[in-house]
BADREN-48500 format. One record per residue (C-alpha): residue number from 1; x, y, z. Coordinates in nm, 4 decimals, m for minus. Layout:
residues N
<guti n="NUM" u="X" v="Y" w="Z"/>
...
***
This chain:
residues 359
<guti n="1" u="3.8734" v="m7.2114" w="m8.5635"/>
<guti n="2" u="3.8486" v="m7.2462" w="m8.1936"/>
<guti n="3" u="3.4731" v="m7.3120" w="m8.0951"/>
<guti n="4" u="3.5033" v="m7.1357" w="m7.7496"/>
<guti n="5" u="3.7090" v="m6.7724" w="m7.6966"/>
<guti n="6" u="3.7263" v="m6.7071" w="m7.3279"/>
<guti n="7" u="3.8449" v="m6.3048" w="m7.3009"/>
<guti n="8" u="3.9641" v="m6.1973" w="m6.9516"/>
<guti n="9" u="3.9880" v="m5.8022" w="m6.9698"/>
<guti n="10" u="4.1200" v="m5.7159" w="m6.6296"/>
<guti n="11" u="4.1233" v="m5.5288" w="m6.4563"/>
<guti n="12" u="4.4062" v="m5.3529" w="m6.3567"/>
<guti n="13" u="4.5612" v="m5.3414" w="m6.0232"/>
<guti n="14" u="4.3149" v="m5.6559" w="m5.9624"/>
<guti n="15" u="4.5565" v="m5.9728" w="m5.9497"/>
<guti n="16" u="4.5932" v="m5.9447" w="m6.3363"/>
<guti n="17" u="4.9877" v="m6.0329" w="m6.3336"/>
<guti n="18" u="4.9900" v="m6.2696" w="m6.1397"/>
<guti n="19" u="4.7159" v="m6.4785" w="m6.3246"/>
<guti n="20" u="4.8902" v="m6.4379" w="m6.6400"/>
<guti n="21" u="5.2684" v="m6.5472" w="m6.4952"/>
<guti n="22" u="5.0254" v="m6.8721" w="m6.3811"/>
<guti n="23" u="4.8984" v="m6.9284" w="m6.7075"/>
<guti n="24" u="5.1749" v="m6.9089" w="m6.9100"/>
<guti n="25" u="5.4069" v="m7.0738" w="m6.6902"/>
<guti n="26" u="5.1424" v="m7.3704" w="m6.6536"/>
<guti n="27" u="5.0358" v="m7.3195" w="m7.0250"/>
<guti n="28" u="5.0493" v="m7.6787" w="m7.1211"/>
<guti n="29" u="4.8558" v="m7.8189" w="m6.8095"/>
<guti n="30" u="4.6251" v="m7.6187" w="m6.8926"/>
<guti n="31" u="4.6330" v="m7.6629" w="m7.2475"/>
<guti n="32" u="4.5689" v="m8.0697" w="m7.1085"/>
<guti n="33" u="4.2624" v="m7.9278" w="m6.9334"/>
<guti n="34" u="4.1270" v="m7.8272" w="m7.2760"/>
<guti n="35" u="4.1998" v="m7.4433" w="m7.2423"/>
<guti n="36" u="4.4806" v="m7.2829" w="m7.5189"/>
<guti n="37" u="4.6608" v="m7.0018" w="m7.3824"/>
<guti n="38" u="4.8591" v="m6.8552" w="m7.6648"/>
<guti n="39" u="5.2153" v="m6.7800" w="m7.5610"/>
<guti n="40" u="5.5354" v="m6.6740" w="m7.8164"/>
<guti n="41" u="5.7485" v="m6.8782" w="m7.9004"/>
<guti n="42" u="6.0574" v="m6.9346" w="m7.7402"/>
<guti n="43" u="6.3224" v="m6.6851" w="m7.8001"/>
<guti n="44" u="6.0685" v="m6.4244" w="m7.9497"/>
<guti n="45" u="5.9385" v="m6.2921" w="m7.5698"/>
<guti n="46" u="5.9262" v="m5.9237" w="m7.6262"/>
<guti n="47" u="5.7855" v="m5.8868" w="m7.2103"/>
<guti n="48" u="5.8086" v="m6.0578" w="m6.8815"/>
<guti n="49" u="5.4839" v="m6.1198" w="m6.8281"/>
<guti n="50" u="5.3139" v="m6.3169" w="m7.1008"/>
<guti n="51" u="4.9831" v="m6.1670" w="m7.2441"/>
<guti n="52" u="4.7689" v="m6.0024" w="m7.5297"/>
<guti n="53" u="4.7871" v="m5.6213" w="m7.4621"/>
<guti n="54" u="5.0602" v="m5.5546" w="m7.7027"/>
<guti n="55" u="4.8602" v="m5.7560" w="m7.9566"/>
<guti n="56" u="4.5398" v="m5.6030" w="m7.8916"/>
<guti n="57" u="4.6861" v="m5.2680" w="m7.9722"/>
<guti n="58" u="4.7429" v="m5.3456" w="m8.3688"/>
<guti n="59" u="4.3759" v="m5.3563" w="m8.3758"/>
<guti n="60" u="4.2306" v="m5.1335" w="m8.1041"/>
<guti n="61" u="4.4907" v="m4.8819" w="m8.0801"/>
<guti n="62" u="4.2503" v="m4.5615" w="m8.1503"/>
<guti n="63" u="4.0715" v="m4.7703" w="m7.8244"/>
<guti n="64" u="4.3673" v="m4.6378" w="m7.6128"/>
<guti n="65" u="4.5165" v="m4.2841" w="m7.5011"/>
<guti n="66" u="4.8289" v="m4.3943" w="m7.3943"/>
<guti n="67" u="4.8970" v="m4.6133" w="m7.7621"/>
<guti n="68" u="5.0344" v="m4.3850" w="m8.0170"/>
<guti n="69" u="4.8965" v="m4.3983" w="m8.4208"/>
<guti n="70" u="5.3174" v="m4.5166" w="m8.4417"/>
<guti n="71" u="5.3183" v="m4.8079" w="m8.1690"/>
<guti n="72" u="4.9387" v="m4.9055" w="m8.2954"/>
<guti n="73" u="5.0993" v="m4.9546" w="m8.6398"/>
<guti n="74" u="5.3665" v="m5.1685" w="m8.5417"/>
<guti n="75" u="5.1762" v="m5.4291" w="m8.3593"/>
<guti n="76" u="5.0040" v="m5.5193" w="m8.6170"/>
<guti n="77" u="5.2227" v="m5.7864" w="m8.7000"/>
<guti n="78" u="5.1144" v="m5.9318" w="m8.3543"/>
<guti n="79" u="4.7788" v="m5.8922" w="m8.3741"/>
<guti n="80" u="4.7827" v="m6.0797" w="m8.7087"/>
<guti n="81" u="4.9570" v="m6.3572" w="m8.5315"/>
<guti n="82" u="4.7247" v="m6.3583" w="m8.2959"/>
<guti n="83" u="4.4036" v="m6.4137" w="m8.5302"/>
<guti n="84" u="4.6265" v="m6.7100" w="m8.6562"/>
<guti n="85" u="4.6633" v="m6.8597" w="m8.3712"/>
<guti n="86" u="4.3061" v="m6.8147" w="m8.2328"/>
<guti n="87" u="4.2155" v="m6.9325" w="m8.6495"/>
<guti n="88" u="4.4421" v="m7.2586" w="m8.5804"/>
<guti n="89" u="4.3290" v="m7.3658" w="m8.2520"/>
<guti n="90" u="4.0421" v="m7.6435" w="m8.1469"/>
<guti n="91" u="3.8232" v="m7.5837" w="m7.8932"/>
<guti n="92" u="3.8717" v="m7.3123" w="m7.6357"/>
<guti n="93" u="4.0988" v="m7.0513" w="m7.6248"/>
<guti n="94" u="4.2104" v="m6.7624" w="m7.3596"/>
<guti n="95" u="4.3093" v="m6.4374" w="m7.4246"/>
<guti n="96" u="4.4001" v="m6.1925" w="m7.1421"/>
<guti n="97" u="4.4612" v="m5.8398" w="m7.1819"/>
<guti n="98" u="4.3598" v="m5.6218" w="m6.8786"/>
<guti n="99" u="4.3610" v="m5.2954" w="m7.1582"/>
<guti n="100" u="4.0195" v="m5.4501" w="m7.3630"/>
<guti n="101" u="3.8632" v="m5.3044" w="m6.9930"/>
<guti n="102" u="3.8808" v="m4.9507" w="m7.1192"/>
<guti n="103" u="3.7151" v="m5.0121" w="m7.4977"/>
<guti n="104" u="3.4128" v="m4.8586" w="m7.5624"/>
<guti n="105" u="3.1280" v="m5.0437" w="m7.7363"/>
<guti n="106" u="3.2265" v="m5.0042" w="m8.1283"/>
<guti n="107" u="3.5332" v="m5.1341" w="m8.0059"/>
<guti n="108" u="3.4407" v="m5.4305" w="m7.8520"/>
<guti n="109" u="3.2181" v="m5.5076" w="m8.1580"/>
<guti n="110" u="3.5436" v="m5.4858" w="m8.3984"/>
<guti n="111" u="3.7465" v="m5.7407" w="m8.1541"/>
<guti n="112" u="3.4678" v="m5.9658" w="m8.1502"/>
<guti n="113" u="3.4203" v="m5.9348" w="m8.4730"/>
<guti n="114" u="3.7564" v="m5.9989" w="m8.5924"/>
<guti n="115" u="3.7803" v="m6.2911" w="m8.3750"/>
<guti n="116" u="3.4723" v="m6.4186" w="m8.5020"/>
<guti n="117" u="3.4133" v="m6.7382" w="m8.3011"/>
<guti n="118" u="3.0509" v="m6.7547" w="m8.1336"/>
<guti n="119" u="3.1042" v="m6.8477" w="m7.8483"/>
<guti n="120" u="3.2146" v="m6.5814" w="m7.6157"/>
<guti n="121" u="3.2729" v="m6.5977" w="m7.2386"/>
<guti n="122" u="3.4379" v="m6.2985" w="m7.0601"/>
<guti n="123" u="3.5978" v="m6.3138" w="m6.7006"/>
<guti n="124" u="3.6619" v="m5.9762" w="m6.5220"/>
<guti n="125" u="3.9048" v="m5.9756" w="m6.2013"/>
<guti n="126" u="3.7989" v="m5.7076" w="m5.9568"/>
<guti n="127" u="3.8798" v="m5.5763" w="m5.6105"/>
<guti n="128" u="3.8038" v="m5.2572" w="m5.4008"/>
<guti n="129" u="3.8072" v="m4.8855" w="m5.5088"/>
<guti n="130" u="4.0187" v="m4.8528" w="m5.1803"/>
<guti n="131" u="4.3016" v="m5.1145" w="m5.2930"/>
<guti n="132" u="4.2621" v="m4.9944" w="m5.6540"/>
<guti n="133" u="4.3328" v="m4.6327" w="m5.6419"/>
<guti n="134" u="4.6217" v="m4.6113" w="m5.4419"/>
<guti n="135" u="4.7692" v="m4.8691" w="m5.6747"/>
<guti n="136" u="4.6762" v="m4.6582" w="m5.9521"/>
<guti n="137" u="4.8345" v="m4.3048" w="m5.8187"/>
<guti n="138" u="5.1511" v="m4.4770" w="m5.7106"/>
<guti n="139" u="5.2168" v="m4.6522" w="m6.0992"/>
<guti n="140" u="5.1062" v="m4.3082" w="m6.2156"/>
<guti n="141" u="5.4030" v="m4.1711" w="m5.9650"/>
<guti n="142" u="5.6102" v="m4.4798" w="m6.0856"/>
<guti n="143" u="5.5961" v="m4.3622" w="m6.4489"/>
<guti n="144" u="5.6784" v="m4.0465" w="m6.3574"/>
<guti n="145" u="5.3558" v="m3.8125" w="m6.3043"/>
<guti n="146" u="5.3866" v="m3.5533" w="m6.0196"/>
<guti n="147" u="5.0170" v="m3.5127" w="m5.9185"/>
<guti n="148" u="4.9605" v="m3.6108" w="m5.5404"/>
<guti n="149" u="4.7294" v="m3.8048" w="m5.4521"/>
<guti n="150" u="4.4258" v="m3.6027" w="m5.3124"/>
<guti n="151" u="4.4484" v="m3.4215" w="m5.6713"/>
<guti n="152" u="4.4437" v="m3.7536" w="m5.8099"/>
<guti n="153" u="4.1134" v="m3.8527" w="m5.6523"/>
<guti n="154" u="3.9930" v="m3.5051" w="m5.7192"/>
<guti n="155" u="4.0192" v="m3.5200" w="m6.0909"/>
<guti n="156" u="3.8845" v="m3.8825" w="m6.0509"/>
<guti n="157" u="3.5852" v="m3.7271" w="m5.8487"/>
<guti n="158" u="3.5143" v="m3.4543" w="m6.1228"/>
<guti n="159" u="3.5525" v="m3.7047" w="m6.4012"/>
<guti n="160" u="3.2917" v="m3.9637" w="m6.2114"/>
<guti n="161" u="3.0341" v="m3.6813" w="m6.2000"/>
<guti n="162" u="3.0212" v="m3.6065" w="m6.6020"/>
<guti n="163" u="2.7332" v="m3.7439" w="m6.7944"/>
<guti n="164" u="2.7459" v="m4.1405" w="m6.8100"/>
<guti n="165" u="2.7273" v="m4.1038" w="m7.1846"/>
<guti n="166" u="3.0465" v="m3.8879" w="m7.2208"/>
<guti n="167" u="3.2178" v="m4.1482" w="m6.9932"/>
<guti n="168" u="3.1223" v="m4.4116" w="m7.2790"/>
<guti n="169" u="3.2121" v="m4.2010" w="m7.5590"/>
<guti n="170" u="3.5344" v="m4.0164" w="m7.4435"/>
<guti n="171" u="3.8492" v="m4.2629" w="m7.5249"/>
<guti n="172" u="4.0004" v="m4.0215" w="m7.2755"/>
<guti n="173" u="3.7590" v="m4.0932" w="m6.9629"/>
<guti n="174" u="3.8362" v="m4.4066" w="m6.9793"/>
<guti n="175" u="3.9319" v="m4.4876" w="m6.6108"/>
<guti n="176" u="3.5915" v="m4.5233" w="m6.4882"/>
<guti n="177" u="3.4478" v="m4.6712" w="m6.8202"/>
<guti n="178" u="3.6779" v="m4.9742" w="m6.6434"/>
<guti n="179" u="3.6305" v="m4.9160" w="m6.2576"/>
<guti n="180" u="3.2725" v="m4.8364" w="m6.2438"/>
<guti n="181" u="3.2410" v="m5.2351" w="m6.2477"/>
<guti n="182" u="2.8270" v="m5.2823" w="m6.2750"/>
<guti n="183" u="2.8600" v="m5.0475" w="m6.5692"/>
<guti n="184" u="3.1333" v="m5.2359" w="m6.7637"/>
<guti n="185" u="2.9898" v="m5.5829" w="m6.6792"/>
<guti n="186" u="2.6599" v="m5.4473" w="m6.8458"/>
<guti n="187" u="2.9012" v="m5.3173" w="m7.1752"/>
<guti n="188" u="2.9946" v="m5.6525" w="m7.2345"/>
<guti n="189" u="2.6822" v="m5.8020" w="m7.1576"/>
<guti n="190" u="2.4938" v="m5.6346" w="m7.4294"/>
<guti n="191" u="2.7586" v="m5.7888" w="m7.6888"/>
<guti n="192" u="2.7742" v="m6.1207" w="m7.5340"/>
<guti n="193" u="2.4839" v="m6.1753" w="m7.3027"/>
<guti n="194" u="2.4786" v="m6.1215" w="m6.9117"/>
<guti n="195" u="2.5251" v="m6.4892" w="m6.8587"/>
<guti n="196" u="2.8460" v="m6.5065" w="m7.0425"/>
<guti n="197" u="3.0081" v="m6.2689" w="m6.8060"/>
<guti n="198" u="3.1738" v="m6.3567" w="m6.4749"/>
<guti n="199" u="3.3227" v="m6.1198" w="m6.2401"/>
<guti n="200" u="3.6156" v="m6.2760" w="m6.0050"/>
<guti n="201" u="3.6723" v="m6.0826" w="m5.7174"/>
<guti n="202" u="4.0347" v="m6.0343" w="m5.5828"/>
<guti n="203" u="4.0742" v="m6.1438" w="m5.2199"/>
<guti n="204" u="4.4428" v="m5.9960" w="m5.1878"/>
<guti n="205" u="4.5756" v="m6.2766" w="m5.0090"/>
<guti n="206" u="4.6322" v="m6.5492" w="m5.0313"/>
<guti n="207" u="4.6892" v="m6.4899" w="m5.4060"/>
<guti n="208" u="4.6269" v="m6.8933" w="m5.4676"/>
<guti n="209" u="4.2752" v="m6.8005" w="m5.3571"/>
<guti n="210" u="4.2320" v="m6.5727" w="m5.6723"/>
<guti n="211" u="4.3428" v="m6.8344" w="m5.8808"/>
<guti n="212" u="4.0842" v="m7.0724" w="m5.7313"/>
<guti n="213" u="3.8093" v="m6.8637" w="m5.8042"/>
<guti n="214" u="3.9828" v="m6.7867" w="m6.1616"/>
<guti n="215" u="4.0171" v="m7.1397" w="m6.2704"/>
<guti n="216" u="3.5973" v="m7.1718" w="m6.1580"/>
<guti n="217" u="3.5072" v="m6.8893" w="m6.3975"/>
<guti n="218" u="3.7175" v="m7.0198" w="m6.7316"/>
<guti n="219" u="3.5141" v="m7.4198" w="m6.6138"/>
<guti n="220" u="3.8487" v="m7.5633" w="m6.4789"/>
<guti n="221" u="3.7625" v="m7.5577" w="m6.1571"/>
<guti n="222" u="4.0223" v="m7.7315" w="m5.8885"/>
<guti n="223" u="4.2670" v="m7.7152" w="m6.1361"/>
<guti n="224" u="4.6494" v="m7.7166" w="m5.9761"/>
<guti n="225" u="4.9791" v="m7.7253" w="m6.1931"/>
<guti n="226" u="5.2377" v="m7.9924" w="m6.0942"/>
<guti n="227" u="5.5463" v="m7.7286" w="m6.1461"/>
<guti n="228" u="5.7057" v="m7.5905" w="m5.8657"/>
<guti n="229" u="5.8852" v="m7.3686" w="m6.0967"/>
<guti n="230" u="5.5277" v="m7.2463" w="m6.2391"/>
<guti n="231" u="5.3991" v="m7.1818" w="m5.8783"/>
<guti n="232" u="5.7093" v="m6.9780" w="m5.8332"/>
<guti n="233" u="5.7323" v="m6.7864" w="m6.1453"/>
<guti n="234" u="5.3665" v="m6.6683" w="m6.0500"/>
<guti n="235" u="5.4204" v="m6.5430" w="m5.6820"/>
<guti n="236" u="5.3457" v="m6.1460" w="m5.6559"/>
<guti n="237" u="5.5258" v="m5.9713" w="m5.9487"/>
<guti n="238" u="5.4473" v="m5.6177" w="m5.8271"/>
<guti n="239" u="5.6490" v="m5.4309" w="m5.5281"/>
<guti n="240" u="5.4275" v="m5.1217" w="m5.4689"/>
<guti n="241" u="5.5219" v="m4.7780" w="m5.3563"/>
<guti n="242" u="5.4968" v="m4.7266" w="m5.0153"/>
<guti n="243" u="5.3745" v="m4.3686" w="m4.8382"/>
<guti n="244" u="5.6678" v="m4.2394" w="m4.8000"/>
<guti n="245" u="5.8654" v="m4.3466" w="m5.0837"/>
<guti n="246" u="5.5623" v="m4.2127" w="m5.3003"/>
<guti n="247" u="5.6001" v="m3.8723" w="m5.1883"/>
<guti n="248" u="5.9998" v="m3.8486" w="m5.2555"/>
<guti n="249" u="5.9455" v="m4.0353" w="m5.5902"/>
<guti n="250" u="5.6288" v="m3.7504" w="m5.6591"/>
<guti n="251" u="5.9392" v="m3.4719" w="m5.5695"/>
<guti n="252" u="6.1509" v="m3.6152" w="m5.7688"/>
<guti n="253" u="5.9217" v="m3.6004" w="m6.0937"/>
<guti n="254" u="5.9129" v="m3.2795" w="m6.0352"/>
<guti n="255" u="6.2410" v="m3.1857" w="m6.0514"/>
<guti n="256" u="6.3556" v="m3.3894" w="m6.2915"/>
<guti n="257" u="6.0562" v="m3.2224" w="m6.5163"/>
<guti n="258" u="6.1872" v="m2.8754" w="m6.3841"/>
<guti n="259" u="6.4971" v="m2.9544" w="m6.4978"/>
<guti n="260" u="6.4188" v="m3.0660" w="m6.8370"/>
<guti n="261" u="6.5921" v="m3.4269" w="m6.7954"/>
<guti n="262" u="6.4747" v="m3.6951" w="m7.1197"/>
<guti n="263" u="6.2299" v="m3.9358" w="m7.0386"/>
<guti n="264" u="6.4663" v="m4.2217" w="m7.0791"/>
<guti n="265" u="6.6802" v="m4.0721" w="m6.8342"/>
<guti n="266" u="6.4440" v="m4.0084" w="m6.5741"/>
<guti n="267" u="6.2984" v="m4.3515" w="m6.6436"/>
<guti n="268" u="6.6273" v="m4.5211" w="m6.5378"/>
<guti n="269" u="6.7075" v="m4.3117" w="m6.2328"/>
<guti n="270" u="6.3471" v="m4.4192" w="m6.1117"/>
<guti n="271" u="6.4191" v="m4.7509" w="m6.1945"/>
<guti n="272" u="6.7395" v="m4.7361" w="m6.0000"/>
<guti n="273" u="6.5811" v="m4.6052" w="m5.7100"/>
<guti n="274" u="6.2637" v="m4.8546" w="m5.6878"/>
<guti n="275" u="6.5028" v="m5.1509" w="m5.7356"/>
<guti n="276" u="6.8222" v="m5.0788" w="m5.5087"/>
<guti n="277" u="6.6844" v="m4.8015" w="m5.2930"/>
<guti n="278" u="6.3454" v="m4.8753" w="m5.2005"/>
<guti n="279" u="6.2560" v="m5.2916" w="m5.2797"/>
<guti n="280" u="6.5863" v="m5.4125" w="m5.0825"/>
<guti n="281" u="6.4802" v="m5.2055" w="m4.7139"/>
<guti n="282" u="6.3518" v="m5.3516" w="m4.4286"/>
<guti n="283" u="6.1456" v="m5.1054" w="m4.2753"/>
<guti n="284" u="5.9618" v="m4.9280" w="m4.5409"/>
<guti n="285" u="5.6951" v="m4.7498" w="m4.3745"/>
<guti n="286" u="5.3074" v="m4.7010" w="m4.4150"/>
<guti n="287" u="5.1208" v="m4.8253" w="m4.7089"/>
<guti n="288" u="4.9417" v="m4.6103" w="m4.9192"/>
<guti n="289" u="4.5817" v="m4.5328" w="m4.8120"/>
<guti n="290" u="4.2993" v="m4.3348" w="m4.9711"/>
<guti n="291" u="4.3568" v="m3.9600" w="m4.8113"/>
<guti n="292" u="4.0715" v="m3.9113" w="m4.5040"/>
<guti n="293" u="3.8522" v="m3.6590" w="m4.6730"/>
<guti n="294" u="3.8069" v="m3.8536" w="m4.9646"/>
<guti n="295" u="3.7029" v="m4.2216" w="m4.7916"/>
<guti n="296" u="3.3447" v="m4.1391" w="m4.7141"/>
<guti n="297" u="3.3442" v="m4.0603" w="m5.0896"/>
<guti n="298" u="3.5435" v="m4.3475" w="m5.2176"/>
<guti n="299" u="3.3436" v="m4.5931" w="m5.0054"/>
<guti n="300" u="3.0130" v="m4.4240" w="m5.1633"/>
<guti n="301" u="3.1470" v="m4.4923" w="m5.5274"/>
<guti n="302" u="3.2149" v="m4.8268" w="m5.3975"/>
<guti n="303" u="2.8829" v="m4.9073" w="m5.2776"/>
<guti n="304" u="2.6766" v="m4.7659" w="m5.5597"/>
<guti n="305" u="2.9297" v="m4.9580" w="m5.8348"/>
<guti n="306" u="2.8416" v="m5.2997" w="m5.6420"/>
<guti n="307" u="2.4944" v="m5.2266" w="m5.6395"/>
<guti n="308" u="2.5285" v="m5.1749" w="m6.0330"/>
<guti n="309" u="2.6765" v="m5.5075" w="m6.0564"/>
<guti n="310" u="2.4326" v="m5.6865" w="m5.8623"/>
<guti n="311" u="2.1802" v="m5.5655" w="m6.0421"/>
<guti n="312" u="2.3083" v="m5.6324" w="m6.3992"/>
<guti n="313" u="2.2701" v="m6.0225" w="m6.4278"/>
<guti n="314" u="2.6326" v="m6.1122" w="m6.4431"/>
<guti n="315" u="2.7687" v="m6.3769" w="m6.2414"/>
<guti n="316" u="2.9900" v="m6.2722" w="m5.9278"/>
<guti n="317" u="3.2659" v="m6.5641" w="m5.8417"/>
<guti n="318" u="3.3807" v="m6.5026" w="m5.5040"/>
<guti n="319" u="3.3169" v="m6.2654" w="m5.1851"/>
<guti n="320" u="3.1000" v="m5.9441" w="m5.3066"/>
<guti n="321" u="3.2791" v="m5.8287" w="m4.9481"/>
<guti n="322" u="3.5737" v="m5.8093" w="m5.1809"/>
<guti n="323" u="3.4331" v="m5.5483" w="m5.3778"/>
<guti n="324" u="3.3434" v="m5.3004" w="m5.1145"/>
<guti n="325" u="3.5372" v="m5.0147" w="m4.9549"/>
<guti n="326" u="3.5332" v="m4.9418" w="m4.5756"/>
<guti n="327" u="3.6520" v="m4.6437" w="m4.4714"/>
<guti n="328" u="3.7612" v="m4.7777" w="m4.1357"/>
<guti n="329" u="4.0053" v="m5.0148" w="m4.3352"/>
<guti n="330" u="4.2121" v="m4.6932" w="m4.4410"/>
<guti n="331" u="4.3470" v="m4.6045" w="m4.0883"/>
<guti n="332" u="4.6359" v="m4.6265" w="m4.1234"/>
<guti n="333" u="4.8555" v="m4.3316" w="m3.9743"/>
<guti n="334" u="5.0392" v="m4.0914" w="m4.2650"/>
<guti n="335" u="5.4210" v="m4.0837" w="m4.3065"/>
<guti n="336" u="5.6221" v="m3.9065" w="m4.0704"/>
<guti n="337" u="5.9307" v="m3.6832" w="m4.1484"/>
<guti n="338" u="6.1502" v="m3.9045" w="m4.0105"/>
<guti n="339" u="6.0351" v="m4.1875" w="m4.2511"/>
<guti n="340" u="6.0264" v="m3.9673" w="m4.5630"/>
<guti n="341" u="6.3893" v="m3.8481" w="m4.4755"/>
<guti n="342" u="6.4920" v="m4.2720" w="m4.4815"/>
<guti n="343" u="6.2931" v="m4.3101" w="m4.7817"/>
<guti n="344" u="6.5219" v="m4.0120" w="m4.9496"/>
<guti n="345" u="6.8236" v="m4.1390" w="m4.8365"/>
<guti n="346" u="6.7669" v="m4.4541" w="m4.9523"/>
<guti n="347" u="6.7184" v="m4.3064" w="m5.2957"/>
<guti n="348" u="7.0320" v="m4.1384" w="m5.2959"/>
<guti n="349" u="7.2413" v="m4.3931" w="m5.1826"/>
<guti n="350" u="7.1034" v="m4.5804" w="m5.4849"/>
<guti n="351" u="7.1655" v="m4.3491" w="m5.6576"/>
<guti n="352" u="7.5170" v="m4.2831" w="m5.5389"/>
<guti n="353" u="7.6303" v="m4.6748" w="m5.5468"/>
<guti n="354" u="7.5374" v="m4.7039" w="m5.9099"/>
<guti n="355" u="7.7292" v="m4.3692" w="m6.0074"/>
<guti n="356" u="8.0121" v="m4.5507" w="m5.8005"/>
<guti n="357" u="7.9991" v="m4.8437" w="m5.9878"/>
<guti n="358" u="8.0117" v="m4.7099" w="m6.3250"/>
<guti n="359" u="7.6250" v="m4.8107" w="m6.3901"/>
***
């Protein structure tokens, strides 16, 4: 049984991939270091990106909206393998799954429980409400959702506002049970104790500064892997939406919805378009930015969630600055016409090559 379980929970849109395409590219250096990351076999990867999530759902599915009773059932396999392997292993293992963010208290019990080694350390990777959401809306847009953004934030806003208590007990509120970040360091806390929880903050770039302060909080600090081909297999995994190309991908959702197309189907155009329209251009245009009306607002959350943290006992690794959002950051000038029109004709000429090479 390993004697040390180090659990890093996210969370999302906070550097997450890229730590894990680090870890389990370096896994045996670090497994010299004295820290197990558990990785498949070879030949038996079911994703790109090695991790736990999948696992975590064959015993935490009920945990998560978006896991059906169906997909919960058949990862249970994996989850079993997973106790195994945590079961086999000396000394400390690491489990990341940026999902265990959203669990509510019960369900952090069971994992723990289920687990069962005694000591418990947990590492959450955080940066600002102002980088967060926009990544959010646009992997909502990705997977095919047709709410804009200022409704987005909206719906956020009314959902921030209901009774902290219903945000801890409703599996379906379970955005800002993870991005109110004082209030899920104290969650944890109360299950493992304040000073067994470390919150990393995300500097954006350079991502090898995110691993430094990563490899502080899991006690491996200064740790660097020989590979060149692990360096490389961790660069930046995610090519966002930009402004422009979010609001033809938004249309688009909404006419392929309108006109009834399958999921799969719509899926695959998407893809299409994200990989050979949008990734390959030059000039993409403006990033996405939190809308102006909402920034006052956004940077308000922001401040009161850092103040939370501060005040719950956990240990912050890394610039608090990180953590904050300032609305004068989000300048940034909205998509014209003309760069909406480039962004659509990229997507049809994507579209059009594949059709004319039989894809």
């Amino acid at each position: 049984m390993a004697s040390r379980l180090i659990l890093h929970i996210g969370l999302q849109k906070s550097g997450t991939t890229y730590l894990q395409e680090l870890i389990a590219s370096g896994a045996e250096e670090l497994a010299e270091a004295g820290i197990v990351y558990p990785v498949s076999p070879a030949g038996k990867r079911r994703r790109r990106t090695e991790n736990h999530e999948w696992a975590s759902y064959g015993l935490l599915g009920p945990e998560y909206p978006w896991v059906s009773e169906q997909r919960a059932t058949a990862e249970k396999g994996a989850w079993k393998a997973l106790e195994r392997q945590v079961a086999r292993t000396k000394g400390t293992v690491l489990l990341s799954a940026e999902a265990l963010s959203v669990i509510r208290a019960p369900g952090i019990r069971t994992l723990l429980d289920r687990l069962g080694v005694g000591d418990v350390e947990v590492v959450v990777t955080a940066r600002s409400l102002s980088r967060s959401l926009p990544s959010l809306w646009q992997q909502h847009v990705r997977n095919g959702r047709r709410l804009g953004f200022e409704r987005y934030i909206d719906m956020l806003g009314q959902q921030r506002r209901l009774p902290k208590a219903r945000i801890e007990e409703d599996v379906d509120l379970h955005l800002w049970r993870a991005f109110a970040i004082g209030r899920l360091s104290r969650r944890w806390a109360r299950e493992v104790g304040g000073s067994r929880v470390r919150v990393v903050t995300s500097p954006g770039r350079p991502p090898e500064l995110l691993w430094t302060r990563f490899a502080a909080a899991i006690g491996v600090p200064g740790l660097t892997f020989r590979s060149s081909d692990t360096n490389d297999a961790a660069r930046p995994v995610h090519t966002g939406l930009t402004a422009p190309e979010a609001v033809v991908l938004t249309s688009l959702n909404s006419a392929l919805a309108t006109a009834g197309w399958p999921s799969d189907q719509a899926r695959r155009l998407r893809d299409a378009i994200l990989t050979d329209g949008f990734q390959p251009r030059a000039e993409r245009g403006p990033r996405i930015t939190i809308p102006v009306r909402w920034r006052s607002c956004v940077a308000e959350w922001s401040s009161e969630d850092v103040a939370d943290l501060l005040d719950s006992g956990v240990t912050v690794v890394g610039d608090v600055a990180d953590l904050r959002s300032e609305p004068e950051r989000e300048d940034v000038d909205p998509p014209t016409v003309e760069e909406v029109g480039a962004a659509g004709a990229a997507a049809l000429l994507a579209v059009g090559n594949g059709k004319a090479m039989g894809s």
